[in-house]
Every structure is written in structure tokens, then in C-alpha cells.
VEXDREN-2710 file (C-alpha; in Angstrom, 1 decimal):
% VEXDREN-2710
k/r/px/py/pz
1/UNK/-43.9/-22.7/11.3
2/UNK/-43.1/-19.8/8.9
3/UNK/-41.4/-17.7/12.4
4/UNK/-39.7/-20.9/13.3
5/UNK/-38.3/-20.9/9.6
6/UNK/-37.7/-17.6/9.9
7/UNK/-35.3/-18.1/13.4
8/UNK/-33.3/-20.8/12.1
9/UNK/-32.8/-18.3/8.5
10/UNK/-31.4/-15.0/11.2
11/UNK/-29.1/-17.7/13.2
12/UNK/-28.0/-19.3/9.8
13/UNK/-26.9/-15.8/8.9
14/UNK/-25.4/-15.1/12.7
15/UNK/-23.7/-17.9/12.4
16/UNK/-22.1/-17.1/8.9
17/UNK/-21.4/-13.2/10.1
18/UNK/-19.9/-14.7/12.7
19/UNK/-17.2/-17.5/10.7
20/UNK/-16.3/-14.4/8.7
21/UNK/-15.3/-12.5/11.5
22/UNK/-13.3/-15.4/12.9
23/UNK/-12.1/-15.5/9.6
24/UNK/-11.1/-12.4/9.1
25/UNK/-9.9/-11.8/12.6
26/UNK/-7.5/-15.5/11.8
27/UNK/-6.4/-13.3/8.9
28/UNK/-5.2/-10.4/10.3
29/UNK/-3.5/-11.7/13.1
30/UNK/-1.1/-14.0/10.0
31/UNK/-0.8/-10.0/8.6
32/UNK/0.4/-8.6/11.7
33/UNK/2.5/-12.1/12.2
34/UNK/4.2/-11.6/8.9
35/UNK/4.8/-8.0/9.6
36/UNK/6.5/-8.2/12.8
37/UNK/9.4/-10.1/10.8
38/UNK/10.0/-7.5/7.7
39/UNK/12.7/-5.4/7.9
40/UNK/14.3/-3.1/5.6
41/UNK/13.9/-3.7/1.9
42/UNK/14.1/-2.1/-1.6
43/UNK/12.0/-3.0/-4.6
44/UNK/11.6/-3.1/-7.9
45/UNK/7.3/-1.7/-9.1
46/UNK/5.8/-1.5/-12.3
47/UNK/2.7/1.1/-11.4
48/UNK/-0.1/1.2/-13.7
49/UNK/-2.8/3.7/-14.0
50/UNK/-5.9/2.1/-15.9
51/UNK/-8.7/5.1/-17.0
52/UNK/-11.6/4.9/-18.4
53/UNK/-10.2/8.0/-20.8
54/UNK/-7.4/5.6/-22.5
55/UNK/-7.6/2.2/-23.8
56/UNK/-3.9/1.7/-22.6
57/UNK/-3.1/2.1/-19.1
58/UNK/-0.5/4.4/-18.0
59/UNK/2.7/2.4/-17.1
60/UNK/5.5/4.2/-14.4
61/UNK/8.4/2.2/-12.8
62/UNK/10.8/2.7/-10.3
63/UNK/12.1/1.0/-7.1
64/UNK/10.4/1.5/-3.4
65/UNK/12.3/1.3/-0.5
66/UNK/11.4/0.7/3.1
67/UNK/13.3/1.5/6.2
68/UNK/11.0/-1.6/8.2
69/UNK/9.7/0.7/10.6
70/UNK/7.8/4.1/9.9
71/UNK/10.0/5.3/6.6
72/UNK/9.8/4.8/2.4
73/UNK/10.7/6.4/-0.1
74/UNK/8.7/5.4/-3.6
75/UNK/11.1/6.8/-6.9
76/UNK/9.7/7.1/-10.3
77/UNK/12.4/6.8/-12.3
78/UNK/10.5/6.1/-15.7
79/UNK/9.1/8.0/-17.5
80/UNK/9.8/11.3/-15.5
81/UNK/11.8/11.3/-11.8
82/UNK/10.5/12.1/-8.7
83/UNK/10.2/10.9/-5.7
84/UNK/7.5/10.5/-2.5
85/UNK/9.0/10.2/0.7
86/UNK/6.8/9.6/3.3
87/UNK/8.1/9.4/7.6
88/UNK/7.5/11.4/10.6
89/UNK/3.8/12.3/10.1
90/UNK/4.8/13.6/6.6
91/UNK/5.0/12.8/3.1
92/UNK/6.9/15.0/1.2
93/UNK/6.6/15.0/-2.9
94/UNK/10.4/16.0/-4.9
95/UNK/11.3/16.7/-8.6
96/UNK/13.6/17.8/-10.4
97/UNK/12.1/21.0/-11.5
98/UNK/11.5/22.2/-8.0
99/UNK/13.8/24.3/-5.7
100/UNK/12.2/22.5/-2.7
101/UNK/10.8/19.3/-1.4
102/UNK/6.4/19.8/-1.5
103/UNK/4.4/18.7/1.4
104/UNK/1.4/16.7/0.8
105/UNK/-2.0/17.3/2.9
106/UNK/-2.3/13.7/4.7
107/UNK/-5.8/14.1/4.9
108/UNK/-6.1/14.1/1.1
109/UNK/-3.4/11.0/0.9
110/UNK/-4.2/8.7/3.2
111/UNK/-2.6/6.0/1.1
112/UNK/1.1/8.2/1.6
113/UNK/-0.2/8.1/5.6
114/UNK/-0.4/4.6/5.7
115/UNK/2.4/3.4/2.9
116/UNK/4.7/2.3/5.9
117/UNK/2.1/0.8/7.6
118/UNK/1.3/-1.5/4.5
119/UNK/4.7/-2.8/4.2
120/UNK/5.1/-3.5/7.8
121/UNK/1.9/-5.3/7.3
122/UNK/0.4/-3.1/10.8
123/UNK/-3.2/-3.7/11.5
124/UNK/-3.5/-1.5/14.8
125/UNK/-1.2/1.4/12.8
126/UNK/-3.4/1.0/9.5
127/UNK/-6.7/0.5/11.2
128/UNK/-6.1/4.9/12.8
129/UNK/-6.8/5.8/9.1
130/UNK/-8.8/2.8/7.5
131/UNK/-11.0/0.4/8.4
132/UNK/-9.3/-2.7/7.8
133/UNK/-10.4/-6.5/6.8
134/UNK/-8.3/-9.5/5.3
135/UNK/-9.1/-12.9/4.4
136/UNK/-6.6/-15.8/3.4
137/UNK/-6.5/-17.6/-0.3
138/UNK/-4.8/-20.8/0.3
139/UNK/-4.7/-21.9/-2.8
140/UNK/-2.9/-18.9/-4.4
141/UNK/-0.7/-18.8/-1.7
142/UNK/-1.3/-15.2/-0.5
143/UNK/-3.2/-12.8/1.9
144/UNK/-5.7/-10.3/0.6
145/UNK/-6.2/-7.1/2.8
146/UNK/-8.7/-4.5/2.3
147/UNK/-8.6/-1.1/3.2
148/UNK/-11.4/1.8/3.2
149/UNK/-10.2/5.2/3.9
150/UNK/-12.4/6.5/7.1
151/UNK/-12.0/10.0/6.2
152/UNK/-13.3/11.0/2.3
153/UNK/-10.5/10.9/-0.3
154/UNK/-9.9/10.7/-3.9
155/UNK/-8.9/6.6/-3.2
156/UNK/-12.0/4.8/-1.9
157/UNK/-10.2/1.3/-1.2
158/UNK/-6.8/-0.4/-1.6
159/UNK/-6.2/-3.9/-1.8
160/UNK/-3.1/-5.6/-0.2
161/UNK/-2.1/-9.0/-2.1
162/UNK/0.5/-10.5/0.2
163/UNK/2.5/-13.9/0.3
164/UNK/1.5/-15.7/2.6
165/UNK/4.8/-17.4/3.5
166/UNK/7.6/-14.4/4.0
167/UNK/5.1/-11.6/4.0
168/UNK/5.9/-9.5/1.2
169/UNK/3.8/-6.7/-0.6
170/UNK/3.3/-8.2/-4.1
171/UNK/0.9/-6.1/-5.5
172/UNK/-1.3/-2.7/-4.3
173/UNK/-4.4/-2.0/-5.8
174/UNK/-6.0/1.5/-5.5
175/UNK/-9.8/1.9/-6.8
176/UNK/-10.6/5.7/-6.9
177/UNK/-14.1/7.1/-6.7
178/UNK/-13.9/8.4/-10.5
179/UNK/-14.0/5.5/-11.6
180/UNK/-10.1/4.9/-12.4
181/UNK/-8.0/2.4/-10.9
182/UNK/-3.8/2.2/-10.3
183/UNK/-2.1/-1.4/-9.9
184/UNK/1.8/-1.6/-8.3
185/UNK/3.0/-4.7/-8.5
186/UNK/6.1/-5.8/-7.0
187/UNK/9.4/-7.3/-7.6
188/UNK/11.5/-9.5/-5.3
189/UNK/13.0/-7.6/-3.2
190/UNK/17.0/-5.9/-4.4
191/UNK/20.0/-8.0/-2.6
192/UNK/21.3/-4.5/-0.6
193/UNK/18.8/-3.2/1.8
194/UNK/18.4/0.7/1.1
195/UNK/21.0/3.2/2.9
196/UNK/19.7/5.3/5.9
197/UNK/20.6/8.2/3.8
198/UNK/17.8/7.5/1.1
199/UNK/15.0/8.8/4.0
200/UNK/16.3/12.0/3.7
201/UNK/14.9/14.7/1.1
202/UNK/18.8/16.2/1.0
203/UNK/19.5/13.0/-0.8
204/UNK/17.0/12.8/-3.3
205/UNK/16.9/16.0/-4.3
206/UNK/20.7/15.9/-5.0
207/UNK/20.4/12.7/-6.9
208/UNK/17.2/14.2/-9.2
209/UNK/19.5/16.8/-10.1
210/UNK/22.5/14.4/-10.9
211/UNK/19.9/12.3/-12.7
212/UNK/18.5/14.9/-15.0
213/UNK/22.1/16.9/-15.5
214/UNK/22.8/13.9/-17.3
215/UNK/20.2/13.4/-19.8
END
């Protein structure tokens, strides 16, 4: 009795295992879906840095922009300017105060390795550098997507909120292993899609310079 018990407990728990893979699998095939359709975009983020060394979190804003295949560009334009531009197999970091554009080590940042990925809602492109998972909430309207960095890095997961209905990033969620924690969330998206020219570091570091020659 007790080992027949016990086989109906392990295919109770096969059977659950496997709903949540058929779940999850339902999931991500609405992400990739929803992806296949985005195109280029620009949009208005508040980012928020939450710590456990300040009661108040750390608030930045600026306006993302997305080329709808591999290219963004993510500008800070409060409280200081810079600018991340990420394409190519690169992600470059640009301010003011410096002559020249500053590579970033991709295997330190995989969120900047993945940030065009996320927008174009990519399972197979996201999946090289995390290992991926989603589920759906109906009744918020939205897809939730998880991702865990496969290699070690200072960001241990990110979590994709997504509507479910035009498949837009609403809000990005970084957990880091100190502790700390960054939210982005998302505004609809600006009327003018961004100009091919705002993929190129020329541009932005030209239009840092014009921005702080005029403070």
C-alpha cells in the first residue's frame, strides 16, 4: 500500500512537471509570436536602482530605442548623459567626458548581450546566453519571462513583463547577486520610429557634446 501511495505521489508530480513544461513551452512560443511582429521603436524608461544602502531608490530616465532587429541604443538623459549602444557582437558605453566610445566585456554584461534580443522578444537568440522560461498571467494581461545568465555575472536573473496583446517590453527587472535590484519600466512607445543614424556612436557622441555645451 505505502509503495502504491508512493507511485501515484512521483506520477502526481510527473504529471505537474510535465503541465509546466507545456506551459511554459505555450508561453514562449506567444513570446517568440509577439516578437516576430516588433519593429523599430523608441521609448520613454524611468530606471530605478533599489539598494539595500538607501532607503530611496536611485531614479534615471531617458528614452531606449530599438532598430527591431539586432541594434539599441539606451540614453540616460537625467540625471547625467550617456549612452549604451549595444549591435554587432558589441556594446559600447559613451559620455560626455570621454574622448572615445568604451567597450564593455560581454561576458561581464550579458544583459547588454541580450538587450536586442529582449525587445524582439527572441527565445532561440536569448536562450545562447540564458536559460530561458516564461509563463502567461491572463488576468493581468501580460507575459512574464525569466532569464538566468548561464555564464556567472554581477545580474543573476531578469524578469521580462510583456503585454500580452502587441508585445511590448513594459517593464525589466534585474535582481543582482548583492543583493540589489534595478526596475525599467516603460512608456508607450514615441510616434517617430528612431533614425538609422542613432546606431551609430559618431552620433551620440556628437549629440553628448551638443547636450552638455549647453548647460
Amino acid at each position: 500500500m505505502r509503495m502504491r501511495m508512493m507511485g501515484l505521489f512521483m506520477l502526481l508530480c510527473a504529471g505537474l512537471v510535465s503541465a509546466r513544461a507545456q506551459d511554459d513551452s505555450a508561453a514562449l512560443e506567444r513570446v517568440a509570436e509577439l516578437g516576430r511582429r516588433q519593429g523599430a521603436l523608441a521609448m520613454a524608461f524611468t530606471h530605478r536602482r533599489y539598494s539595500t544602502l538607501f532607503k530611496q531608490p536611485q531614479t534615471r530616465r531617458g528614452v531606449f530605442y530599438y532598430d527591431g532587429g539586432e541594434r539599441a541604443a539606451l540614453h540616460y538623459a537625467e540625471p547625467e548623459p550617456y549612452v549604451f549602444l549595444i549591435g554587432e557582437g558589441e556594446a559600447l558605453h559613451l559620455r560626455p567626458d570621454q574622448p572615445e566610445a568604451q567597450r564593455l566585456d560581454l561576458r561581464r554584461a550579458p544583459l547588454m548581450a541580450g538587450l536586442a534580443q529582449m525587445f524582439r522578444l527572441d527565445p532561440s537568440r536569448l536562450k545562447k546566453a540564458f536559460k530561458v522560461s516564461a509563463r502567461e498571467e491572463p488576468a493581468e494581461g501580460r507575459l512574464v519571462v525569466e532569464l538566468e545568465p548561464l555564464r556567472s555575472a554581477p545580474v543573476v536573473r531578469v524578469i521580462l513583463q510583456v503585454d500580452a496583446q502587441t508585445g511590448l517590453l513594459r517593464q525589466l527587472r534585474l535582481d543582482e547577486s548583492s543583493g540589489d535590484s534595478q526596475v525599467i519600466q516603460f512608456d508607450d512607445p514615441l510616434d517617430a520610429p528612431p533614425p538609422e543614424s542613432y546606431f551609430l556612436p559618431e552620433t551620440w557622441m556628437e549629440l553628448l557634446k551638443e547636450t552638455t555645451s549647453h548647460e
